[in-house]
C-alpha positions in Angstrom: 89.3 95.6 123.6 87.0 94.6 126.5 85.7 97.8 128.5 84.1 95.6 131.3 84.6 95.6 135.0 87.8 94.1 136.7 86.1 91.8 138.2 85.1 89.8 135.1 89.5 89.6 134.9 89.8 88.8 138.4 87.3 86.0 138.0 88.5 84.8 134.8 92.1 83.4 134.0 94.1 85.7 131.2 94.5 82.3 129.5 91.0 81.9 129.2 90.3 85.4 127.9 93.0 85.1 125.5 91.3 81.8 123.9 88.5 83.9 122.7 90.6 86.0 120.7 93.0 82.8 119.3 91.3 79.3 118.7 87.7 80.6 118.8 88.5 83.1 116.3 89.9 81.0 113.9 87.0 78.7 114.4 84.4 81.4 113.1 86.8 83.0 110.5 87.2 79.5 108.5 83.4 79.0 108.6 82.6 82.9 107.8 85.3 82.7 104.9 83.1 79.6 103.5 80.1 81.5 103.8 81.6 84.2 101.5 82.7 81.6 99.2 79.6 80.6 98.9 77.7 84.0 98.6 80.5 85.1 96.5 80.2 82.0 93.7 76.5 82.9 94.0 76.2 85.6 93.0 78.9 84.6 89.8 76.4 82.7 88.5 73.1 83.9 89.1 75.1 86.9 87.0 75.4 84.3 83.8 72.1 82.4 84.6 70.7 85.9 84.2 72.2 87.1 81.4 71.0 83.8 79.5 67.3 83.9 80.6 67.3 86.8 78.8 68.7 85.2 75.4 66.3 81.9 76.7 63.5 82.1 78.8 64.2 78.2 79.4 67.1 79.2 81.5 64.7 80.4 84.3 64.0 76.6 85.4 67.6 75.9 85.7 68.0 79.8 87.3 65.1 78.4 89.7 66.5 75.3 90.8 70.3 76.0 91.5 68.5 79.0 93.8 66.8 75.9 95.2 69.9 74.0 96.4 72.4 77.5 96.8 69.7 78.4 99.6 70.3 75.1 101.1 73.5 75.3 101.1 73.9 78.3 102.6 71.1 77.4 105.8 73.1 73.9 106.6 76.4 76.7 106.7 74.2 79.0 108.6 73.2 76.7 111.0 76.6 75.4 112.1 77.8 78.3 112.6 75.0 79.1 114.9 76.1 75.6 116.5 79.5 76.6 117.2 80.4 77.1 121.3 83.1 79.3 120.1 81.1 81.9 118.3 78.1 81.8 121.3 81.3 82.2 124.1 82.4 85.8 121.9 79.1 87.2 121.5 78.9 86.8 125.5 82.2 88.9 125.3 80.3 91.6 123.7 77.6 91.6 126.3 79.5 91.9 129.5 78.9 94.7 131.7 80.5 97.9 131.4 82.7 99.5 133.3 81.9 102.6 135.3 81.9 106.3 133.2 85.0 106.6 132.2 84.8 110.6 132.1 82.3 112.6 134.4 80.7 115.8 133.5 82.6 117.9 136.3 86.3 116.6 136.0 88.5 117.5 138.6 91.0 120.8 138.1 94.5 119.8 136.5 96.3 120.9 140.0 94.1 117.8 141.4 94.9 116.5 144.1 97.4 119.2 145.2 97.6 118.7 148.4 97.3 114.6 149.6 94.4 114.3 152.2 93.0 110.9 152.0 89.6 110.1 154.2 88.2 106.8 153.8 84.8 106.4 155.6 82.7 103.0 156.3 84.5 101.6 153.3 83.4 98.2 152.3 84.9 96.0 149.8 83.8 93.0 147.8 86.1 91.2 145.1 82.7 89.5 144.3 78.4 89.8 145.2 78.7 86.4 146.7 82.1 86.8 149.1 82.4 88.1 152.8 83.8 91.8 152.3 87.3 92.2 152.4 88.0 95.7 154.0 85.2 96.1 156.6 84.2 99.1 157.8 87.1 101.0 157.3 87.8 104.4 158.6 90.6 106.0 158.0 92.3 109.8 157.9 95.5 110.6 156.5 96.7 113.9 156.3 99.0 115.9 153.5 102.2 115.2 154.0 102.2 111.7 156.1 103.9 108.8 154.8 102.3 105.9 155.8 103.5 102.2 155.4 100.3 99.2 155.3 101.7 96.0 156.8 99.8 92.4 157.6 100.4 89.5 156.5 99.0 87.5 153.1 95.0 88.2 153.0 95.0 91.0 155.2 93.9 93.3 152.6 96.8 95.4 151.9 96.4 94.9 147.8 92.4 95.2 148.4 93.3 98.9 149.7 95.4 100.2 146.6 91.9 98.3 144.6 89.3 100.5 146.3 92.0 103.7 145.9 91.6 102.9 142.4 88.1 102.1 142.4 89.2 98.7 140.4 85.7 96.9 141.8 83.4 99.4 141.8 80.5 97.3 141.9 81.4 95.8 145.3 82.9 98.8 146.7 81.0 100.9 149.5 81.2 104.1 151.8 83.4 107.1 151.1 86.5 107.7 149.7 88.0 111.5 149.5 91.0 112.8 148.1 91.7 116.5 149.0 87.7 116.9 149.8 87.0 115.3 146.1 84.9 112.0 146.7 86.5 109.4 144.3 83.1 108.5 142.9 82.3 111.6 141.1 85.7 111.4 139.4 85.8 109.6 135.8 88.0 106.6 136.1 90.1 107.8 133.3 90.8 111.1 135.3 91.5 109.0 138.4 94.2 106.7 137.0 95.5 109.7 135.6 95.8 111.4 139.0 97.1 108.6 141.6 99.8 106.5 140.7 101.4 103.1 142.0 104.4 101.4 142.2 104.0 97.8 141.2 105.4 94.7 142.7 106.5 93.8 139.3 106.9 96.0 137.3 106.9 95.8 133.4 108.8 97.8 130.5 108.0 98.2 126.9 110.9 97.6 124.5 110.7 101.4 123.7 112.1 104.6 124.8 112.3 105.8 128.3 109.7 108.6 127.4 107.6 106.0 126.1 107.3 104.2 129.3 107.4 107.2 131.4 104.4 108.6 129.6 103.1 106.3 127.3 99.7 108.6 126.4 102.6 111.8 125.9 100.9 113.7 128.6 104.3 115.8 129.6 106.7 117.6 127.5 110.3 117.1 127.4 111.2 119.9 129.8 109.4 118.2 132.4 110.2 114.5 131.9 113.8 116.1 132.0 113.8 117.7 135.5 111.7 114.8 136.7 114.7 112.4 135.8 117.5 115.5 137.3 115.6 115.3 140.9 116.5 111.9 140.8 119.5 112.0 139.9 119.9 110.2 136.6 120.8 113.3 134.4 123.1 110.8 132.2 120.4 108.9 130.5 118.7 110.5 128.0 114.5 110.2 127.3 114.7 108.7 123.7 117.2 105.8 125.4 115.6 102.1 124.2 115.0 100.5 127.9 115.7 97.2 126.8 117.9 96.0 123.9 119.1 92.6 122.9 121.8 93.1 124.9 120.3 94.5 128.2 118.4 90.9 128.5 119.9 88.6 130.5 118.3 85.2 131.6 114.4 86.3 132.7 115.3 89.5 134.5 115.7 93.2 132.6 119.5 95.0 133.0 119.5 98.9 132.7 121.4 99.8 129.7 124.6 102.0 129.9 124.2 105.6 129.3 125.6 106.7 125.8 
């Protein structure tokens, strides 16, 4: 609903955002409904007042001066919605800045990235125009093949890295950042989510099917999903399996359902 840059939800609390779309909401829709009323009742009886000028040209004063007040009305409703914070705070929403392209015009082949090389040259990193960079000057080459564990301790910049890999903060992100010889950059952000993946620290789960949260956007077929699950090793449970049931909920944390 908002196609603007991650740093405007870094900077701003997911309460906050979610305001906008509850209590100022309601705020304009009860004034906007009155407005209709208004326009609607209008136009209900300039209908009649119409029809009767034509029977008696006397009507017309009448016609003249409830156009008169109706216009009043409707500028004192006018104007307080033009007062209202909440409807100035969701036209900002609709002004923010955009997020990078999400397609480019030379996508990257569907075997991309097929082999793994990762080069990362000079990067810089800003969460923020205003803040000290949080990856400085990194340099890094890491070849096909290599697993590689990041450790440091809080603020070192481990989430910061999986950010810039991502390109979540493009605005404050610098230098070079190649994947099998394709710089990051040129790739559409769509076609680079698409291609790296990530493991989260917490992970979430739709109450839907295990296809559904596998591949939500139904990129893979069946035959695929299916050997995917083989290699490891849960052949039992079946795609179209609901993750989560009534029953598979116990206290705040998610239990695996039983196979059928």
């Amino acid at each position: 609903m908002l196609p603007t840059r991650m740093s405007f939800f870094h900077n701003n609390p997911s309460g906050r955002i979610l305001n906008r779309f509850s209590k100022d909401m309601v705020i304009m829709d009860k004034w906007l409904s009155k407005l209709l009323e208004a326009i609607q009742g209008f136009c209900v009886v300039y209908s009649i007042m119409t029809m009767e000028a034509i029977i008696n040209q006397w009507i017309l004063i009448i016609l003249v001066l409830l156009f008169f007040f109706v216009t009043k009305f409707y500028m004192k409703i006018d104007q307080d919605i033009k007062r209202l914070e909440g409807v100035e705070r969701i036209l900002q929403y609709t002004n923010l800045p955009k997020e990078e392209p999400i397609t480019s015009d030379n996508p990257p082949l569907p075997t991309w990235p097929s082999q793994g090389q990762l080069i990362l040259k000079d990067v810089n990193m800003k969460y923020h125009m205003d803040d000290p960079p949080v990856l400085k000057k990194m340099n890094v080459s890491i070849e096909p093949g290599w697993k590689v564990g990041v450790v440091g301790r809080t603020g070192a910049g481990k989430s910061s890295l999986i950010s810039a890999l991502f390109r979540l903060f493009n605005e404050g992100l610098e230098g070079e950042i190649k994947i099998d010889d394709r710089d990051t950059s040129s790739v559409g952000l769509s076609d680079l989510h698409c291609k790296i993946f990530i493991i989260p620290q917490e992970p979430v789960l739709f109450s839907e099917s295990l296809r559904y949260n596998l591949v939500p956007f139904n990129q893979y077929d069946d035959l695929k999903l299916s050997e995917m699950l083989r290699q490891v090793e849960l052949n039992d449970v079946t795609l179209y399996h609901e993750v989560i049931t009534s029953a598979s909920v116990r206290g705040n944390s998610y239990a695996w359902p039983e196979p059928s």
